[in-house]
C-alpha positions as a printed Julia matrix, in Angstrom:
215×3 Matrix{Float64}:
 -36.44  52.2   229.77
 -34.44  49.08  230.28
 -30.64  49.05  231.44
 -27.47  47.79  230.05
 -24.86  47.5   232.86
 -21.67  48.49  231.21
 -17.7   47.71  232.35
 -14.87  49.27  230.29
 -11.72  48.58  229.0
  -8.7   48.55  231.24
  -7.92  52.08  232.36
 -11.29  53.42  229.61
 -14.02  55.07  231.29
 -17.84  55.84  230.56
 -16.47  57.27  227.14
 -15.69  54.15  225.72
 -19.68  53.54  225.53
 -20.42  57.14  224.19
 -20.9   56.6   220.81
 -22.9   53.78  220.99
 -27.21  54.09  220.13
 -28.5   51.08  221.51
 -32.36  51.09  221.04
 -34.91  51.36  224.28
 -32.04  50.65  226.57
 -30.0   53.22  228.91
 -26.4   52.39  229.3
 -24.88  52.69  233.18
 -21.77  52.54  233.1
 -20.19  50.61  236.52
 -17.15  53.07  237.34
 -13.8   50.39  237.92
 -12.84  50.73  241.96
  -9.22  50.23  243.28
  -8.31  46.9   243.89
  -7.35  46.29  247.55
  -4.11  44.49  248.28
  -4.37  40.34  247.49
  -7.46  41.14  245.51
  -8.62  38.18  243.05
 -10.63  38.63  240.03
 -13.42  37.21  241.71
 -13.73  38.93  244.91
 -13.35  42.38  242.78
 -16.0   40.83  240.86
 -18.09  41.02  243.73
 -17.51  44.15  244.81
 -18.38  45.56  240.77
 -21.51  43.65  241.45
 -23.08  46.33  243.98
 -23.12  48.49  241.18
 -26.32  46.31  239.75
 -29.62  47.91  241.0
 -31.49  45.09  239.68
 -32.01  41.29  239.04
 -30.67  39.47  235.98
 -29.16  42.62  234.39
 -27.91  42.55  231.13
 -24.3   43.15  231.19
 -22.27  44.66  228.58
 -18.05  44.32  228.92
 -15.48  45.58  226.69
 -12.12  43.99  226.66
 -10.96  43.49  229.95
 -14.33  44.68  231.01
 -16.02  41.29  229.25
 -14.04  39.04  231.89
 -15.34  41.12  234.79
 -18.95  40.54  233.14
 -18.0   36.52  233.25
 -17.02  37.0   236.36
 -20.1   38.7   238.05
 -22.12  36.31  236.15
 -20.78  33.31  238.07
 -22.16  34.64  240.97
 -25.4   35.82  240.21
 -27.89  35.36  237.54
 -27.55  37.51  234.28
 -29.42  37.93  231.31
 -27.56  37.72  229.04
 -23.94  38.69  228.42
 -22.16  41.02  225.54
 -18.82  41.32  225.32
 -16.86  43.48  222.91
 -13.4   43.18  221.63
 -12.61  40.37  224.85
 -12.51  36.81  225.0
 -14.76  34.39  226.94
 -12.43  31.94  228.5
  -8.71  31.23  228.48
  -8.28  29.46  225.46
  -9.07  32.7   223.8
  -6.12  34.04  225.08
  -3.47  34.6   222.75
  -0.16  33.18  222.75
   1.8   36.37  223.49
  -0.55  36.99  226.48
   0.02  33.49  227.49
   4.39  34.11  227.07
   4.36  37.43  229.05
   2.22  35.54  231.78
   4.53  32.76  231.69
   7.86  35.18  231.69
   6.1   37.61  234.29
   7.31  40.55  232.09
   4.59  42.22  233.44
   6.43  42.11  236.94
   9.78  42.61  235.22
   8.72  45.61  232.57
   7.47  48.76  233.68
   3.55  49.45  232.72
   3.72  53.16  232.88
   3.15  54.41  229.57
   6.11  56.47  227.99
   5.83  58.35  224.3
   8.07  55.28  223.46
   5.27  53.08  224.13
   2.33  54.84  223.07
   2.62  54.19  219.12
   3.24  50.61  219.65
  -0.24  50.63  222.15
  -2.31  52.81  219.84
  -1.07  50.23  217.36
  -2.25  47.16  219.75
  -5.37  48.96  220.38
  -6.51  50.1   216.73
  -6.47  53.89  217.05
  -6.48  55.73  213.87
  -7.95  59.53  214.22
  -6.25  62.49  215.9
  -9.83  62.59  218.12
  -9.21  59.11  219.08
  -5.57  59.24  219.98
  -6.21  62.56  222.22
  -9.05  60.07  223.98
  -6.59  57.79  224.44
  -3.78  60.12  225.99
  -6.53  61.59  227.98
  -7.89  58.24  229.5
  -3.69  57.17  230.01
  -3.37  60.34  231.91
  -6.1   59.02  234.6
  -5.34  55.51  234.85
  -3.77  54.5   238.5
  -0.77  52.34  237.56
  -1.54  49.94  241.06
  -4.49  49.4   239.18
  -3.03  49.06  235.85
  -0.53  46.46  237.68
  -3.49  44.3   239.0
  -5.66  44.45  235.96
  -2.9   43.21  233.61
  -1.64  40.26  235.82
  -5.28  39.3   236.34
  -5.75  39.67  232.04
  -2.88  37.53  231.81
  -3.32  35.04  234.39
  -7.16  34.56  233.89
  -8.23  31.11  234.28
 -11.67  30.63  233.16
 -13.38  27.75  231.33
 -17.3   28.33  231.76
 -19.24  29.98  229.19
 -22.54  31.52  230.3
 -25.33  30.32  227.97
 -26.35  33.73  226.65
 -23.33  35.39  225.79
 -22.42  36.92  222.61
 -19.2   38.52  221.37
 -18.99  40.78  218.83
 -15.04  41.37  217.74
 -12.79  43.27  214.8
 -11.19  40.59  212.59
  -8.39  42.85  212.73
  -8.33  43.26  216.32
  -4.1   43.2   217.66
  -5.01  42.73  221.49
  -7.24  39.81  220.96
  -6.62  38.34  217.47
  -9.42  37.07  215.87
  -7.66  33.22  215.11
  -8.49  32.88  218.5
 -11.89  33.72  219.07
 -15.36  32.28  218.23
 -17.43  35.58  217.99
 -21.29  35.48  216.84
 -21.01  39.04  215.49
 -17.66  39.55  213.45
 -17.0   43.49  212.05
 -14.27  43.67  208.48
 -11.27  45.62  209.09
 -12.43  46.45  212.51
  -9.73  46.89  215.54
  -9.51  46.6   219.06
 -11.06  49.82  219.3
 -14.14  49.52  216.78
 -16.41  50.63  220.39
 -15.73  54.13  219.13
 -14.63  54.34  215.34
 -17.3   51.43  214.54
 -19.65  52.84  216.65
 -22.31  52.35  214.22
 -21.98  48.29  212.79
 -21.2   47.77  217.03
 -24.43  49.54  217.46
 -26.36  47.17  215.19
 -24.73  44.0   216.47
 -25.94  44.72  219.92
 -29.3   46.03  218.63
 -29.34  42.3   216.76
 -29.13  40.5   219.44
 -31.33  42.62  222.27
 -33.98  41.63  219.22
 -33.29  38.2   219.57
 -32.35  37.81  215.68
């Protein structure tokens, strides 16, 4: 069976890829490591990249997880690229991104998330079951906020302007994080949020199943 190398949202885990049924492929999910002080996106990309036990993977990145596929990509040869519910370059990022990055609220406002905060993110992030917002409080309850702290300045700050050849981005035209003015995607899901990877599961499935076919 052939692999899918998989990188997850910002703070998500291996669950984030759970619900997916991708046909004659295994997912492996590359577990995020603790950036070291000074890090840059591209020398943690490198370090992601030992997780790859073969050559010209596939690679598979949700959110901020698609920017760490991007990056690996620029540094060895890939496949071919899917990102979900990200962007491919910094012109895809929207303007409030751009304003916080500019402001460094980021550095100013604290990250750790508070039951003030949590409605407005499960807003931001699309989360609409009971199942899905216990995930959620579950996956916020293991996140390292140093790591939270690097992964959003890096988000904000990315600088990126090369788009690898086979990429393809599948995205929610109502996604909040990423909103879909801003994005070119080749695979667009109705009514679909930020977090369509689990209660989409199924039209995500067939998008990626679409283009593993080559159609």
């Amino acid at each position: 069976m052939k692999t899918i190398y998989c990188i997850s949202g910002l703070g998500a885990d291996e669950r984030a890829f759970s619900k997916l049924k991708v046909d004659g492929y295994e997912l492996r999910v590359i577990p995020w490591l603790m950036p070291e002080k000074n890090e840059t996106i591209e020398q943690y990309a490198e370090r992601m990249r030992a997780g790859i036990a073969e050559e010209k993977p596939v690679l598979m990145g949700l959110s901020f997880g698609g920017m760490i596929c991007t990056e690996i990509a620029k540094q060895v040869p890939v496949d071919k690229i899917i990102i979900i519910s990200s962007i491919k370059s910094s012109k895809e990022i929207p303007f409030w991104m751009k304003a916080v990055a500019t402001l460094k609220l980021n550095k100013i406002v604290p990250l750790r998330s508070t039951r003030l905060t949590q409605p407005i993110q499960n807003k931001m992030l699309g989360v609409q079951s009971e199942e899905e917002k216990t995930l959620v409080a579950s996956l916020r309850k293991k996140v390292d906020l140093p790591y939270t702290n690097w992964a959003v300045h890096q988000a904000l700050n990315w600088k990126n302007d090369w788009k690898h050849p086979n990429i393809y981005h599948i995205h929610g035209d109502k996604d909040n994080m990423f909103p879909i003015k801003n994005i070119k995607a080749d695979y667009t899901i109705k009514n679909a949020g930020h977090f369509m990877i689990m209660n989409r599961a199924k039209e995500v499935s067939a998008c990626i199943n679409c283009i593993l076919a080559g159609q």
